[in-house]
C-alpha positions as CSV (number, residue, x, y, z in Angstrom):
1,X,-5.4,-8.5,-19.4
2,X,-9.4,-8.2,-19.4
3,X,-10.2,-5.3,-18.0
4,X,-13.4,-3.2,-18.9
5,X,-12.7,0.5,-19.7
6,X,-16.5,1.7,-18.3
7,X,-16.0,2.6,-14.5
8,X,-18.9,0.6,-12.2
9,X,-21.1,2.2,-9.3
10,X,-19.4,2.6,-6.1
11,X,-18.7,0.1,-4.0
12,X,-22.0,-0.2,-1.2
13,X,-20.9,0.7,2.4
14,X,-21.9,-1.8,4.8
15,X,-20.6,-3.7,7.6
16,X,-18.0,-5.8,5.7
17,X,-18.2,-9.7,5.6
18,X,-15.3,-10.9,6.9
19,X,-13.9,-14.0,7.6
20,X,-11.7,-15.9,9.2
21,X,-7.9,-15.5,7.8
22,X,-5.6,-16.4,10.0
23,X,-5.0,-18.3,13.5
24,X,-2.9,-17.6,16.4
25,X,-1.8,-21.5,17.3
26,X,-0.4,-21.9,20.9
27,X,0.5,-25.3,21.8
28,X,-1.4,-27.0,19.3
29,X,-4.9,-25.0,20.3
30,X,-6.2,-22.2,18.2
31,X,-6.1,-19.2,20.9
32,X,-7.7,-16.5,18.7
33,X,-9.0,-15.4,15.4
34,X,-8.2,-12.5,13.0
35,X,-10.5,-11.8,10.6
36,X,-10.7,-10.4,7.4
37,X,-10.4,-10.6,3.1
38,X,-8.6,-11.9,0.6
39,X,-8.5,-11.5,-2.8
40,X,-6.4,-12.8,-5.7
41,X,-6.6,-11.9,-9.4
42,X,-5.2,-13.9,-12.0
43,X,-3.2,-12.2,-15.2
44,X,-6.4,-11.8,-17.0
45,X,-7.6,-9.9,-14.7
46,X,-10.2,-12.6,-12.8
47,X,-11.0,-13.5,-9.3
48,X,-9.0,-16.7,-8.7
49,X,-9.7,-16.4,-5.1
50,X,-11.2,-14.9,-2.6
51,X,-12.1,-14.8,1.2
52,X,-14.5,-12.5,3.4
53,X,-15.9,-9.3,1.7
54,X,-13.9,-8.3,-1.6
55,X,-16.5,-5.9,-2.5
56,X,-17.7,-3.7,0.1
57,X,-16.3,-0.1,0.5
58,X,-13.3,0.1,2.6
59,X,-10.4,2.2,3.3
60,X,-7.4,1.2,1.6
61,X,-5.0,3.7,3.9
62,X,-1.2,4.1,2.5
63,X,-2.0,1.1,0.0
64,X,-3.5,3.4,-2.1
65,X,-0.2,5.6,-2.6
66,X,1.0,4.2,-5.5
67,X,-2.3,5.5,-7.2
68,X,-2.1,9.0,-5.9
69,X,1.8,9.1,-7.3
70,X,0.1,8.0,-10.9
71,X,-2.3,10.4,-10.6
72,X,0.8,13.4,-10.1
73,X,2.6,11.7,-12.8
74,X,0.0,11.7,-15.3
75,X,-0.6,16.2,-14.1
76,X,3.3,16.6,-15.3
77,X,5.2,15.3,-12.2
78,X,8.7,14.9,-13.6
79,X,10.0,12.5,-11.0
80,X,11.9,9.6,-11.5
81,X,13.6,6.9,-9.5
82,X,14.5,7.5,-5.5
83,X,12.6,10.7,-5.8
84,X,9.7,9.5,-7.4
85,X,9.8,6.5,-5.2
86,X,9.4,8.5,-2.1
87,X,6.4,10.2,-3.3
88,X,4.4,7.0,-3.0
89,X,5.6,6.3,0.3
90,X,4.7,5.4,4.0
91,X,8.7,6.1,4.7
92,X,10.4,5.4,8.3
93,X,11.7,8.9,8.4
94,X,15.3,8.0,8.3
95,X,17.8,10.5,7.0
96,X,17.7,9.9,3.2
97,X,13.8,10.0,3.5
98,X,14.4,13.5,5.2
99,X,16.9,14.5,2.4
100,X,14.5,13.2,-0.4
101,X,11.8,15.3,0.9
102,X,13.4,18.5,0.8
103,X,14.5,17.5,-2.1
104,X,11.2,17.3,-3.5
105,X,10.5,20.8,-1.9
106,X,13.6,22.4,-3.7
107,X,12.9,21.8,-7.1
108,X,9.0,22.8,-6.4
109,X,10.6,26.0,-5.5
110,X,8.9,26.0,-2.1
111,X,9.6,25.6,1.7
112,X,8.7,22.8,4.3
113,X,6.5,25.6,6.0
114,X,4.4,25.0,2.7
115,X,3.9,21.0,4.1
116,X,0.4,20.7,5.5
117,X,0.5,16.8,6.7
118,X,0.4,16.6,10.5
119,X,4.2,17.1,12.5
120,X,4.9,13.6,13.4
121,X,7.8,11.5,15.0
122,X,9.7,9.3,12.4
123,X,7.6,5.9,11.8
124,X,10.4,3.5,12.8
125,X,11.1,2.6,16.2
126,X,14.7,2.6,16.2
127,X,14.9,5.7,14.4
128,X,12.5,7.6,16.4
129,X,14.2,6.6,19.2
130,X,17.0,8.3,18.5
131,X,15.5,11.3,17.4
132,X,14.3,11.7,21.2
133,X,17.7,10.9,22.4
134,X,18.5,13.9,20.3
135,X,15.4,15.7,21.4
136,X,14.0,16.6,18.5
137,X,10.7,17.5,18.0
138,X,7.8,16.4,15.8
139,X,8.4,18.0,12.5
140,X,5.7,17.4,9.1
141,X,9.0,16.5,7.4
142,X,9.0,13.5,9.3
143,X,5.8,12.0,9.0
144,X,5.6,9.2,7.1
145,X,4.0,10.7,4.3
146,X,5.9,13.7,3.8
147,X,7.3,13.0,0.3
148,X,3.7,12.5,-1.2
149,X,2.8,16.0,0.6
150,X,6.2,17.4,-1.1
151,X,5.1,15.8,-4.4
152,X,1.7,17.1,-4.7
153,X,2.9,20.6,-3.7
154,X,5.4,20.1,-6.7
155,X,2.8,18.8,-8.6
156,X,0.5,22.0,-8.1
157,X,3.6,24.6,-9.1
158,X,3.7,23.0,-12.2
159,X,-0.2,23.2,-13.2
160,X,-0.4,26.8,-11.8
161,X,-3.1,25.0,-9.0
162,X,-2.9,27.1,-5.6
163,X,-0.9,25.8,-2.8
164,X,-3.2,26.7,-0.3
165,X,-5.8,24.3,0.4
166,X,-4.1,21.7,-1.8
167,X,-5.9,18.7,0.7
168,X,-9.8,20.0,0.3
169,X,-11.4,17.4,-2.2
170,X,-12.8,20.2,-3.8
171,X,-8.8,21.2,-4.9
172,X,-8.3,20.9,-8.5
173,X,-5.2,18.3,-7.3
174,X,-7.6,16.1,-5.3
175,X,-10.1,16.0,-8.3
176,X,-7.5,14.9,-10.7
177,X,-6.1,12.1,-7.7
178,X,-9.9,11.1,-7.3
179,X,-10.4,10.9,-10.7
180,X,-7.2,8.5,-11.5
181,X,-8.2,6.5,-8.6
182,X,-12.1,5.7,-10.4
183,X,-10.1,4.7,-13.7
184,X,-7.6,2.6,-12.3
185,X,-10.3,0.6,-10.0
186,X,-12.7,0.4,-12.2
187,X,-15.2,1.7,-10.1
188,X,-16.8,5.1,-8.1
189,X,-15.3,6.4,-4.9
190,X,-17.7,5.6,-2.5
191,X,-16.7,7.9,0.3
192,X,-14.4,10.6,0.7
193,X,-12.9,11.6,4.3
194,X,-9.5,12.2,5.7
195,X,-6.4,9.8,6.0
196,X,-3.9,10.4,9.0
197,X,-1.7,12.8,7.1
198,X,-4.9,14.9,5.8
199,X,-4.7,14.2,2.8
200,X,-8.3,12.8,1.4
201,X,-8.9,9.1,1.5
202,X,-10.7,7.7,-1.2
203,X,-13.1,4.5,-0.4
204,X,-13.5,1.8,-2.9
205,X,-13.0,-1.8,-2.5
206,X,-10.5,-4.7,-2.1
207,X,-11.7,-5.7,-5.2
208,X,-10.5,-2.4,-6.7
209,X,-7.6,-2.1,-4.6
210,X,-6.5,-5.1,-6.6
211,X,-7.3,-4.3,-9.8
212,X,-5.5,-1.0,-9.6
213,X,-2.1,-2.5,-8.0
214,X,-2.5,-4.9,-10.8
215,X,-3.1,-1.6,-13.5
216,X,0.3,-0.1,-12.5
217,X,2.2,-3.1,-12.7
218,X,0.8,-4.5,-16.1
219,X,1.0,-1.2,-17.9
220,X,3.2,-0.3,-20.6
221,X,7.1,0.9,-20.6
222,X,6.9,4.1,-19.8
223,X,3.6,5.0,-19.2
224,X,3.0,7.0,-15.5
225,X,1.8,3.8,-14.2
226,X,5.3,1.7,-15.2
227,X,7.3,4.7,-14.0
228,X,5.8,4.7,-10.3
229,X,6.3,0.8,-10.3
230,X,9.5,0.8,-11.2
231,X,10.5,3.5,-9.1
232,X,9.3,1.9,-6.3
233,X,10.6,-1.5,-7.1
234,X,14.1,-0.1,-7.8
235,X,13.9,1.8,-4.5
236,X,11.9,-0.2,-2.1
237,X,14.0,1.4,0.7
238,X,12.7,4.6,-0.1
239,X,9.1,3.8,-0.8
240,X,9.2,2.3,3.2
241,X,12.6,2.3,4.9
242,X,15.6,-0.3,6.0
243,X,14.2,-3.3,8.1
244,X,10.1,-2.8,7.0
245,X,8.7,-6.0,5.6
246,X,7.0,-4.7,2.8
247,X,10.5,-4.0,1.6
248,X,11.8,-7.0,2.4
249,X,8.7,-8.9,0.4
250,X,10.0,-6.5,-2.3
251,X,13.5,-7.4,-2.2
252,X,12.2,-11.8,-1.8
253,X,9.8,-11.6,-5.1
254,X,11.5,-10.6,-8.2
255,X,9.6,-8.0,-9.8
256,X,6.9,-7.7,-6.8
257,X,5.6,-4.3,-5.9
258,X,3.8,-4.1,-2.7
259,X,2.5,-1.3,-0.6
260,X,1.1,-1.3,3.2
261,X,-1.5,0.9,4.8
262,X,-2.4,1.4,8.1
263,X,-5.4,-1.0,9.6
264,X,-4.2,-4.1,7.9
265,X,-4.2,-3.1,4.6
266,X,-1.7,-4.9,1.4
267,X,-1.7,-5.3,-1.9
268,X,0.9,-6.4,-4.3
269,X,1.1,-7.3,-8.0
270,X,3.6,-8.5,-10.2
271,X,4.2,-7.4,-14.1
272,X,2.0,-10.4,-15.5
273,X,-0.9,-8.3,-13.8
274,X,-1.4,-11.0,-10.8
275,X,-2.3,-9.6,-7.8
276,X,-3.5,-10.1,-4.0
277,X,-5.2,-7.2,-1.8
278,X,-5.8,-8.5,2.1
279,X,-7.4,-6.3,5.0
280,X,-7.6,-7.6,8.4
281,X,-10.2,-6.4,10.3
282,X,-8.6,-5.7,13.6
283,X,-6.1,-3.8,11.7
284,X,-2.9,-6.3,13.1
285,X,0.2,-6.4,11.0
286,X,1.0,-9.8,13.1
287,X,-2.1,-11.2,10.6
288,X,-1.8,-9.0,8.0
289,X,2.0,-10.4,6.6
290,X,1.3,-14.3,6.5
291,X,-1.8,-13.6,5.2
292,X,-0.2,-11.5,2.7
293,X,2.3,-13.6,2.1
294,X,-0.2,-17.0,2.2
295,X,-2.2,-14.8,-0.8
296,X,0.9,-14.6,-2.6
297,X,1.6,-18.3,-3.0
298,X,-2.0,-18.5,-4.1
299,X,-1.1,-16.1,-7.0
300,X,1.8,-18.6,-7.9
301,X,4.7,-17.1,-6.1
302,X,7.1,-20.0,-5.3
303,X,6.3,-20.6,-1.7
304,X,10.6,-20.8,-0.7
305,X,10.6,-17.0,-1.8
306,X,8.0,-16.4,1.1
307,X,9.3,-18.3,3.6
308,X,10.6,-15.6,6.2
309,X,6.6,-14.3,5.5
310,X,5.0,-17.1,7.5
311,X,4.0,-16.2,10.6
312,X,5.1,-14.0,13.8
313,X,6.1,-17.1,16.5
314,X,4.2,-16.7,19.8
315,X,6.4,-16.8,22.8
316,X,5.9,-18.6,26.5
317,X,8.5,-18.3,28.4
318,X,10.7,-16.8,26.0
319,X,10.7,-19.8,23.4
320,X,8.7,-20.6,20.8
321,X,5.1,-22.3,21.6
322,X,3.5,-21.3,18.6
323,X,2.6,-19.3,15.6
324,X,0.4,-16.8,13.7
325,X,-0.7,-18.9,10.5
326,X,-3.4,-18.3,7.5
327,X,-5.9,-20.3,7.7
328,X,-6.2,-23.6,5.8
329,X,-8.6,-22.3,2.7
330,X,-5.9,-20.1,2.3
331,X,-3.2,-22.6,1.3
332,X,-2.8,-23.2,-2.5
333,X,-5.1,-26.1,-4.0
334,X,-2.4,-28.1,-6.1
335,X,-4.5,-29.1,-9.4
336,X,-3.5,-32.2,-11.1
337,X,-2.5,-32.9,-14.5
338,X,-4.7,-34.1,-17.1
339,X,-4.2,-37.3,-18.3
């Protein structure tokens, strides 16, 4: 893979250029536009495509995970497997997510009063419905992104680091996260401000979203970046929960990893070091898995792996009248042959 080992200026923060990505077809008439990027890299690293604005700074959101659990491997984190799944993940907050968590917590040697992510419902719809039904309350345990919270407490017992105030950039954990995330995308972060959670969020680009994803699942056995990517390929159900499609994208593409943020965000890679990052602008998932998806089978994936990836069917009437679909510069240009 050709990557350059020199880290490049920070992404410029502008009013991103995107483009069109995907059409919502009813009846055979395009009723409305999502717009947005695209980017594929190739195993050597390359842009083999790309649509919109690869390079400006954005947000990646939860994508980003993956990078952050690198970053608490690399400081001593000892976690393996489910565990160390769960510490890169946006889970739904069903029990074994719960049980990983305090998990987490127990060998760190500290309580969930020690969690300073926001008290949230569980993430998935059925799930938090019947935590209502139960009436439970909104607990930090539950937030989506309570096993990375529990990890990077866990990860600050073991360096000696300070629990308190463990989220301020200026936190000896946050500097060592902020410093992984410039090596693996190859370039300065741009802006720092605050995810959803409160942990900090680190802005760089598509581009280096990409090139990150592609870092982790390209790198050597046994390294902190093959570790995190096959913990979260082995356990895709805890890195997002039962029924989420970025598991089920897992589960359809041998060796794929792929992680979602909020606002439209994917990236995925596979071990060759190919990888796709999208972000739709409006932030709509609806968009945001055919495009995915779309990117993928740019990237080579066989196309009948990604079939249940195609589009979200628009409804009139209660049947099918149309669909969510990539646009058409997204579909894979077959080359010919040489003679």
């Amino acid at each position: 893979m050709m990557y350059s080992s020199s880290v490049a200026d920070a992404p410029l923060i502008r009013e991103p250029l995107h483009a069109p990505v995907a059409h919502l077809i009813r009846g055979g008439v395009v009723e409305g536009i999502h717009y947005g990027s695209v980017v594929v890299l190739g195993a050597d690293g390359r842009v083999d495509f790309q649509l919109g604005d690869i390079e400006a700074a954005f947000y990646p959101r939860s994508a980003i995970k993956p990078v952050q659990a690198v970053a608490m491997v690399r400081a001593g984190l000892p976690l393996d497997g489910e565990l160390l799944s769960l510490a890169a993940a946006s889970h739904s907050g069903e029990e074994r997510h719960l049980a990983g968590t305090r998990r987490i917590l127990e060998l760190a040697g500290v309580g969930e009063g020690a969690l300073r992510n926001v008290p949230d419902m569980p993430f998935d719809p059925v799930v938090r419905d019947a935590w209502v039904r139960e009436g439970r309350l909104p607990s930090r345990i539950a937030q989506n992104c309570s096993g990375k919270h529990a990890a990077m407490l866990y990860t600050c017992v073991l360096n000696d680091w300070p629990l308190e105030g463990y989220l301020d950039p200026g936190h000896p954990l946050q500097q060592a996260v902020a410093e992984i995330v410039e090596d693996l995308t190859g370039q300065r972060i741009a802006r720092v401000t605050v995810d959803g959670c409160g942990a900090p969020l680190f802005s760089v680009s598509l581009h280096g979203l990409a090139r990150a994803t592609a870092r982790i699942t390209s790198a050597a056995p046994g390294t902190p970046e093959a570790r995190v990517a096959d913990a979260m390929r082995e356990h895709v159900e805890m890195a997002s929960g039962a029924g989420r499609d970025v598991a089920a994208l897992m589960r359809a593409v041998p060796g794929l990893l792929s992680k979602d943020g909020f606002e439209g965000v994917q990236v995925a890679a596979l071990p060759d070091g190919r990888a796709v990052a999208v972000k739709i602008a409006d932030g709509a998932n609806r968009a945001r898995v055919p495009v995915a998806a779309a990117a993928l089978a740019w990237a080579g994936v066989d196309p009948s792996l990604l079939t249940e990836f195609q589009g979200e069917a628009l409804l009139g009437g209660g049947h099918e009248v149309g669909r969510v679909r990539p646009v058409r510069s997204l579909e894979p240009v077959a080359v010919p042959a040489c003679a």
